[in-house]
C-alpha positions as CSV (number, residue, x, y, z in Angstrom):
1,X,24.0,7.5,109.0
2,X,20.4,7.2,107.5
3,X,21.3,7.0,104.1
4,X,22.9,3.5,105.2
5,X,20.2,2.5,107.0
6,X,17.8,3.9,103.9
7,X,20.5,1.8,101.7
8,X,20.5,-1.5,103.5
9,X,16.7,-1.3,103.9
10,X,16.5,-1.1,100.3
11,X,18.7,-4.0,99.6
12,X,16.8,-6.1,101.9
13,X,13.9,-5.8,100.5
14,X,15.5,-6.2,96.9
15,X,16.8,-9.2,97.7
16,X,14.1,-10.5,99.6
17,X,11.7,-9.6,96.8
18,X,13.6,-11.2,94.2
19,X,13.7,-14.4,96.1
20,X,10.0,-14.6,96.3
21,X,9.6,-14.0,92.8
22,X,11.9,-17.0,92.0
23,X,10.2,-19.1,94.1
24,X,6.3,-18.4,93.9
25,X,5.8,-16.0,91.1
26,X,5.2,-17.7,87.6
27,X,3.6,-16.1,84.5
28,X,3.7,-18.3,81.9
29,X,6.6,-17.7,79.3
30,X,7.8,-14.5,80.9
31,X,10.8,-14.2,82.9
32,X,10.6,-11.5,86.1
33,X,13.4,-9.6,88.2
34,X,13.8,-6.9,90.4
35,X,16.4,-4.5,89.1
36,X,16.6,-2.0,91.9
37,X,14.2,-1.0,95.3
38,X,14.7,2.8,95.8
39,X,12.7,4.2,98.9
40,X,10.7,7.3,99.5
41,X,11.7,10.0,102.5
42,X,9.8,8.7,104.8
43,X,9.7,4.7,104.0
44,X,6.4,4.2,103.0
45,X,6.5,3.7,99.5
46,X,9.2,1.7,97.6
47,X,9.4,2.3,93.7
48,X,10.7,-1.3,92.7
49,X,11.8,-1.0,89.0
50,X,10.8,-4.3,87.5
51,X,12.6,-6.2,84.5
52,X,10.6,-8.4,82.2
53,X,11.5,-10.7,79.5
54,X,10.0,-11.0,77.2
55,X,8.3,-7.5,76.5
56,X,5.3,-9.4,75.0
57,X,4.5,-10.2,78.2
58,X,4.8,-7.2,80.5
59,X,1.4,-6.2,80.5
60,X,0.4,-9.8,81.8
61,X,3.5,-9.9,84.3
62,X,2.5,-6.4,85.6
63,X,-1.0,-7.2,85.9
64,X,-0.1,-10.4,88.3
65,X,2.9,-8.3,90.3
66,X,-0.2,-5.4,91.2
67,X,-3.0,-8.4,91.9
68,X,-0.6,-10.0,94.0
69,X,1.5,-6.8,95.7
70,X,-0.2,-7.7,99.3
71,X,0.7,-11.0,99.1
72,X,4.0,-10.3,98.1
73,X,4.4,-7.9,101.3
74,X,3.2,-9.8,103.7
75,X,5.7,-12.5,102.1
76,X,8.3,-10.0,102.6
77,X,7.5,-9.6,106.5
78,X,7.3,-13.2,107.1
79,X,10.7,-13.7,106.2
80,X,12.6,-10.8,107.1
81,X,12.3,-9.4,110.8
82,X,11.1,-6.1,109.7
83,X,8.2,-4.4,111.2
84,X,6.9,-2.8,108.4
85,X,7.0,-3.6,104.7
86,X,6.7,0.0,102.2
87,X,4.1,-0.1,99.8
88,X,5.4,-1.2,96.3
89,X,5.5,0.9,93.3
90,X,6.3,-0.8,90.2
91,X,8.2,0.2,87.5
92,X,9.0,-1.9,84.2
93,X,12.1,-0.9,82.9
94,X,12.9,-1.6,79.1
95,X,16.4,-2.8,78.7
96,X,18.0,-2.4,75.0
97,X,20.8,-4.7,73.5
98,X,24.0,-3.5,72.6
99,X,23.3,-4.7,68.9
100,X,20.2,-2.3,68.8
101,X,22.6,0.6,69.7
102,X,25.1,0.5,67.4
């Protein structure tokens, strides 16, 4: 029973996250999503693994994401009816093509 609850937690706060980042999170020539939200033991950490396109800009996007994390959780808990929002860990994750494979 708690790892749905741990589950559904998670995908609240993904989707909830990536809505705010479509809406009021811009960096200039860089596109940003949330790829996954996986949650610690005891729910007070979230490791958010962050996509960014391009990679040029990743630095400046993860820069922004930590500057504005507290804004971005308290955006989270104003919109959803949780009591308590985790703390964010990000993650960039570096995708490959399928070209650069093969």
């Amino acid at each position: 029973m708690q790892t749905y609850k741990k589950e559904r937690f998670a995908s609240i706060l993904q989707s909830t996250f990536n809505t705010i980042l479509a809406r009021d999170f811009h960096v200039p020539g860089a596109l940003v999503t949330v790829l996954g939200v996986s949650l610690s033991d005891n729910d007070l950490t979230a490791v958010a693994r962050i996509g960014i396109i391009p990679y040029e800009k990743e630095l400046e996007a993860y820069a922004e994401l930590k500057r504005r994390e507290p804004e971005i959780r308290y955006a989270i808990l104003k919109s959803t009816r949780l009591r308590h929002v985790p703390k964010f860990v990000f993650q960039i994750v570096q995708e490959t093509n399928a070209q650069e494979k093969g």
